[in-house]
C-alpha positions in Angstrom: -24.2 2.1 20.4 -23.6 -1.7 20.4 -20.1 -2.5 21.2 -18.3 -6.3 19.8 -17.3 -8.4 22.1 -13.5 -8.5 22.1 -12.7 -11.8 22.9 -13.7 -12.7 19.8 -11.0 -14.6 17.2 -10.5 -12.7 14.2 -9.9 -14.5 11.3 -8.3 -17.8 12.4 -6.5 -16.2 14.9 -7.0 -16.1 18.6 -7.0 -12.7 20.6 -4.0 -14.0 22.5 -1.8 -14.7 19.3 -2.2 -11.6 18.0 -1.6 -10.0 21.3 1.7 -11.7 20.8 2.6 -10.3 17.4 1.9 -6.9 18.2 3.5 -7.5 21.9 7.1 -8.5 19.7 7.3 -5.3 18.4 9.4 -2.6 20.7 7.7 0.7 21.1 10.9 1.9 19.3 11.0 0.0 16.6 9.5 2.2 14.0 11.4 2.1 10.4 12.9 5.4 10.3 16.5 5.3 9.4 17.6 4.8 5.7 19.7 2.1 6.2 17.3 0.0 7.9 14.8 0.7 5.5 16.8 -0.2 2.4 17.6 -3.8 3.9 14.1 -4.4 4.6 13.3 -3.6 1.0 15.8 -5.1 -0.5 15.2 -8.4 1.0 11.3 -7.7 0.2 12.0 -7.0 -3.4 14.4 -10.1 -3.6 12.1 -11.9 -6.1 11.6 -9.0 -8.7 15.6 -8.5 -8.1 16.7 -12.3 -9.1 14.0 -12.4 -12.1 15.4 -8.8 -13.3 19.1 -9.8 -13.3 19.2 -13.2 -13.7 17.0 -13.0 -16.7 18.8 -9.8 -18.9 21.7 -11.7 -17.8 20.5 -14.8 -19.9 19.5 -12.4 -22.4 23.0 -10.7 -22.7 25.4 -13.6 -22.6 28.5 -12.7 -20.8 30.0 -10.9 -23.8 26.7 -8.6 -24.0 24.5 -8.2 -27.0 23.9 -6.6 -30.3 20.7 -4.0 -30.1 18.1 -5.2 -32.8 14.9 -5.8 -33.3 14.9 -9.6 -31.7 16.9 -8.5 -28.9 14.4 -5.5 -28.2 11.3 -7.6 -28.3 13.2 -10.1 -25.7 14.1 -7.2 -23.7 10.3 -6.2 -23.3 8.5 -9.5 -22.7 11.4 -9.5 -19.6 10.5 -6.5 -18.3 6.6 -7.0 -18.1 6.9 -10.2 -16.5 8.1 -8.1 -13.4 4.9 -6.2 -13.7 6.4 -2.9 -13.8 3.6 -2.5 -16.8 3.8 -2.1 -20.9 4.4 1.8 -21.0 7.3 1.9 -18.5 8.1 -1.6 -20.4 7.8 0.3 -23.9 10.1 3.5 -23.0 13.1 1.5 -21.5 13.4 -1.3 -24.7 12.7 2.5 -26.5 15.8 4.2 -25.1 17.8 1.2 -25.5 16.8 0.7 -29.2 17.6 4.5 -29.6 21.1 4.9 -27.7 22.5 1.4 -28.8 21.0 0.3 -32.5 23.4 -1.9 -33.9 25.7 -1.7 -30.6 26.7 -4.1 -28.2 25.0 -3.8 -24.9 25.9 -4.6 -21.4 24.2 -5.5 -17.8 25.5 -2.2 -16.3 23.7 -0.6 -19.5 20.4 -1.9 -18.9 20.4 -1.7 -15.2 20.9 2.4 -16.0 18.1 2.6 -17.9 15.9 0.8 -15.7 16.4 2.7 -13.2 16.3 5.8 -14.8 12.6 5.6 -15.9 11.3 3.8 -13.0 12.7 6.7 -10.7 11.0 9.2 -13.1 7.9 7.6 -12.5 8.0 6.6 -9.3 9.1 10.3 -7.7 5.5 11.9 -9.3 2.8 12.7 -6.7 3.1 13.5 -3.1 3.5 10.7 -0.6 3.4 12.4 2.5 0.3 11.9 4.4 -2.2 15.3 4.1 -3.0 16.2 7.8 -5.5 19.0 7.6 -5.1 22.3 8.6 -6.9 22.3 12.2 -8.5 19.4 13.7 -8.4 15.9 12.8 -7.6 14.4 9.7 -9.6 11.3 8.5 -8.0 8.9 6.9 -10.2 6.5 4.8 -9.4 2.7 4.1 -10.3 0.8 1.3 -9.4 -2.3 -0.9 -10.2 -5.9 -1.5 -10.8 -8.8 1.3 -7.2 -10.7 1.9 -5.3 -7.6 0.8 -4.0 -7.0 4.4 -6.3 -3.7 5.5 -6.5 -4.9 8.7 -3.0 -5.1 9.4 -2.5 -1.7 7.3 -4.6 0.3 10.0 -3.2 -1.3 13.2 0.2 -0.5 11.7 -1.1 3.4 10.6 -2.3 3.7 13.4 0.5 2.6 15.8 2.5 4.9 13.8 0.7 8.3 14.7 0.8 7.0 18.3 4.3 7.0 18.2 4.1 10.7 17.0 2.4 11.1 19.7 -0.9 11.8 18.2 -4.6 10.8 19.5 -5.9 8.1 17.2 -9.8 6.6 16.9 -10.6 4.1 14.8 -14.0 3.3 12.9 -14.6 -0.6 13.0 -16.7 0.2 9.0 -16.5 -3.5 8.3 -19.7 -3.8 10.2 -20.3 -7.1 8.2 -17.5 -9.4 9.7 -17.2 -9.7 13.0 -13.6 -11.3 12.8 -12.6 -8.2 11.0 -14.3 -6.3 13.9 -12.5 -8.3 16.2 -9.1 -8.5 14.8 -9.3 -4.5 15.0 -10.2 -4.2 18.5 -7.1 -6.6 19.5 -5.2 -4.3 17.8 -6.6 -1.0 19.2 -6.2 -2.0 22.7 -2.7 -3.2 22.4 -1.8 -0.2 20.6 -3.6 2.0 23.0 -5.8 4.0 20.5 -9.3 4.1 21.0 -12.1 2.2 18.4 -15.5 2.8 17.4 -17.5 -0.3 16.7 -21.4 -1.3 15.7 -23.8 -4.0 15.8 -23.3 -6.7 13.0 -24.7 -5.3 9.6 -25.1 -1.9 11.2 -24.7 0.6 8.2 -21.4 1.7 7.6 -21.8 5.2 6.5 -23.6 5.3 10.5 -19.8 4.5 11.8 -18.1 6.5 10.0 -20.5 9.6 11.0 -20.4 8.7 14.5 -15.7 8.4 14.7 -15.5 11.4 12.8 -18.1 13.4 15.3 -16.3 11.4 18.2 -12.7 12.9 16.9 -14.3 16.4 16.6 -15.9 15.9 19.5 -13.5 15.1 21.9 -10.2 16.1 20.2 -8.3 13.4 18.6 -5.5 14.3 15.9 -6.8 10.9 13.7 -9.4 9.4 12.5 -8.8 6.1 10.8 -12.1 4.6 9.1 -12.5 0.7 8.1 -14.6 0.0 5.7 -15.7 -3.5 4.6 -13.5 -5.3 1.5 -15.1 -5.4 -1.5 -14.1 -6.3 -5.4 -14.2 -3.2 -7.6 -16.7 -4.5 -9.5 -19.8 -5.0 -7.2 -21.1 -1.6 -8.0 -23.2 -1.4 -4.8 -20.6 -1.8 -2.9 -18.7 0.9 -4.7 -21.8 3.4 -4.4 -21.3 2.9 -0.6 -18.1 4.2 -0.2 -19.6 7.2 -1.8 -21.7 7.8 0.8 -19.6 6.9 3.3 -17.2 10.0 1.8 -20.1 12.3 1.9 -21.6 11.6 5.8 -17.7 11.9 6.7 -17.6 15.4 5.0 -20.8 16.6 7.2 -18.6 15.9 10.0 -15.3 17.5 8.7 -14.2 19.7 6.7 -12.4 18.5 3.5 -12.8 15.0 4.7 -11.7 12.6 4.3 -8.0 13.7 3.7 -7.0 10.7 2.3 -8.2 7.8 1.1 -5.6 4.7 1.3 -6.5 1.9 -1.1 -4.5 -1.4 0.7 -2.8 -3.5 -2.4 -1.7 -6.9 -1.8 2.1 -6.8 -3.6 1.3 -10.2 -4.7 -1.9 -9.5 -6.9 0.2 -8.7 -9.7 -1.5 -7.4 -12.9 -4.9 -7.4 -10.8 -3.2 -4.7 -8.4 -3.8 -3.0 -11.6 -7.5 -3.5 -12.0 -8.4 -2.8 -8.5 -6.5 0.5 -8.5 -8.7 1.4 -11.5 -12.2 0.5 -10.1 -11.1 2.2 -6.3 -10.1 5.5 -7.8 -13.3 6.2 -9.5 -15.3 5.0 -6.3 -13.8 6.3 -3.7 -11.3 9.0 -4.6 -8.2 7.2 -3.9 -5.4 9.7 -3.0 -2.4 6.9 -2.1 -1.5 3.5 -1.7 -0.3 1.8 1.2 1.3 -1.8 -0.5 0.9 -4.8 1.5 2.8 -8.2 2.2 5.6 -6.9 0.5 8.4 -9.9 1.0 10.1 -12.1 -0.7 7.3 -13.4 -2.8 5.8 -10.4 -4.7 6.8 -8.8 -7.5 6.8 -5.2 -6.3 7.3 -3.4 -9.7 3.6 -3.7 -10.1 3.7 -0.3 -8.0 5.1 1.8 -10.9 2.4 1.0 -13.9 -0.2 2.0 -10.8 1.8 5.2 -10.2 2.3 5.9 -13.9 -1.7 5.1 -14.9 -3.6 6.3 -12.0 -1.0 9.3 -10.4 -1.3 7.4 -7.2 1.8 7.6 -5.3 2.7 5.0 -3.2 2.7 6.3 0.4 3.6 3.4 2.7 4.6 0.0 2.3 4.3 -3.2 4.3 7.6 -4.9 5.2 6.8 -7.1 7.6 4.6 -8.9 10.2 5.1 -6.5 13.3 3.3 -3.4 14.1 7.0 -1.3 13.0 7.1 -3.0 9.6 4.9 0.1 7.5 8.1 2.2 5.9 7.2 5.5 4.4 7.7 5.2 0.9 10.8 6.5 -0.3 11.0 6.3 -4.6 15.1 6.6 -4.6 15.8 3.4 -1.8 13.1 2.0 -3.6 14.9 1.9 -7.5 17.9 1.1 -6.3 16.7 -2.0 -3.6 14.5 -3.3 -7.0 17.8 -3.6 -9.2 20.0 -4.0 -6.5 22.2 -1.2 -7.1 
């Protein structure tokens, strides 16, 4: 097999720079504690936050509001615009029109009820990753170019080396060689090992040959790239297909999971490529990228609500540590700020 040479710069970026990203990152740094985690997704969430309160508090006055039908219709063309969807949009201005008709309502009111039905949404499905039940579990990756896969991996995978787990990856984006590349400088500073191909190669080829490697010579997980597509080439779509079915020869009840990598940013589109992923490729969980200051995170819970695809990690941040497990309670309360 062909191996990339791994001096190459992936996308814009020298080897060297992102040596140094990944080299900024303590081998202990890995988001574990609750507190930590709140504050990183609180400040990530800040831009969902100000738009929620600033704008129910422009709805409500300072004295509150009377409950009717204006004030209802208001209330929902607010809480779409955070992209937290129409039905979860539809039962909060619902509950509010049925506990308060004719009543004066306050901030503290709202802010309840929001938080209420988001929570009930957002604690559906299971988040934990499914290891299998004796040797290693494949995870597959899929999702659009720009939505941050890339990064998603290197940080999966430096977080099962942490565990202490053996970790291979599968270079499946056989038809960039930056995203070859940018792989490989991650892999080696993480110190996992990487399975890569000739340029065009087929990718259903690499994904066969990682998962025999992990059977082969005992690794605990195998992580497969595959190439970023939009969910509506359909050819492209068939091919994650196959790449599912040469990855089951290999493995029993593989792949375990299947990550689809959602830019936070996308917005109502998050939506739309959720929808075409699933159908393709099986999609078990979502691991939510670039999640700072300028997305509107509440996209997550229409997803969740629609598809029953829980959100399992989420992208906080630049360096390797920055993937927190997803946890639906910090969550709620870091989006309102409670």
């Amino acid at each position: 097999m062909a191996f990339w040479n791994k001096k190459k710069e992936p996308d814009g970026l020298a080897a060297s720079d992102l040596n140094q990203r990944a080299s900024d990152t303590p081998k202990s740094a890995i988001v574990t504690d609750d507190k930590s985690w709140f504050t990183k997704v609180k400040s990530a969430l800040s831009k969902t936050n100000d738009w929620l309160h600033t704008d129910i508090r422009d709805l409500l006055k300072t004295e509150g509001r009377i409950v009717d039908e204006v004030f209802l219709r208001d209330l929902y063309s607010l809480l779409v615009k955070t992209d937290m969807g129409t039905t979860t949009a539809s039962k909060i201005r619902d509950r509010i029109g049925h506990d308060y008709r004719a009543r004066k309502v306050h901030m503290p009111d709202i802010l309840r009820v929001v938080s209420e039905e988001i929570r009930e949404t957002m604690q559906d499905g299971q988040s934990d990753i499914k290891l299998a039940a004796s040797g290693p579990t494949v995870i597959l990756v899929v999702g659009v170019n720009g939505a941050g896969k890339t990064t998603s991996i290197a940080k999966l995978a430096y977080r099962f080396t942490q565990q202490g787990k053996r970790v291979i990856l599968g270079a499946g984006d056989t038809f960039r060689a930056a995203a070859v590349a940018q792989l490989t400088v991650w892999a080696n500073r993480i110190g996992c090992e990487i399975l890569t191909a000739e340029q065009n190669s087929d990718p259903g080829a690499v994904a066969f040959r990682t998962a025999k490697k992990a059977v082969d010579d005992g690794f605990d997980i195998c992580i497969i790239d595959t190439a970023g597509r939009l969910q509506t080439q359909v050819n492209l779509m068939q091919q994650l297909e196959k790449i599912r079915r040469v990855v089951a020869k290999q493995i029993d009840d593989a792949p375990h999971e299947v990550l689809l990598v959602l830019d936070a940013t996308a917005g109502q589109n998050a939506i739309s490529q959720a929808r075409g992923f699933t159908g393709a490729a099986g999609c078990t969980g979502i691991i939510l990228a670039k999640l700072d200051g300028s997305a509107k995170g509440g996209v997550v819970v229409p997803i969740q609500q629609e598809f029953g695809l829980p959100v399992k990690f989420i992208g906080v941040g630049e360096s390797l540590s920055d993937l927190a497990e997803f946890q639906p309670e910090q969550f709620t309360k870091a989006l309102l700020d409670l």
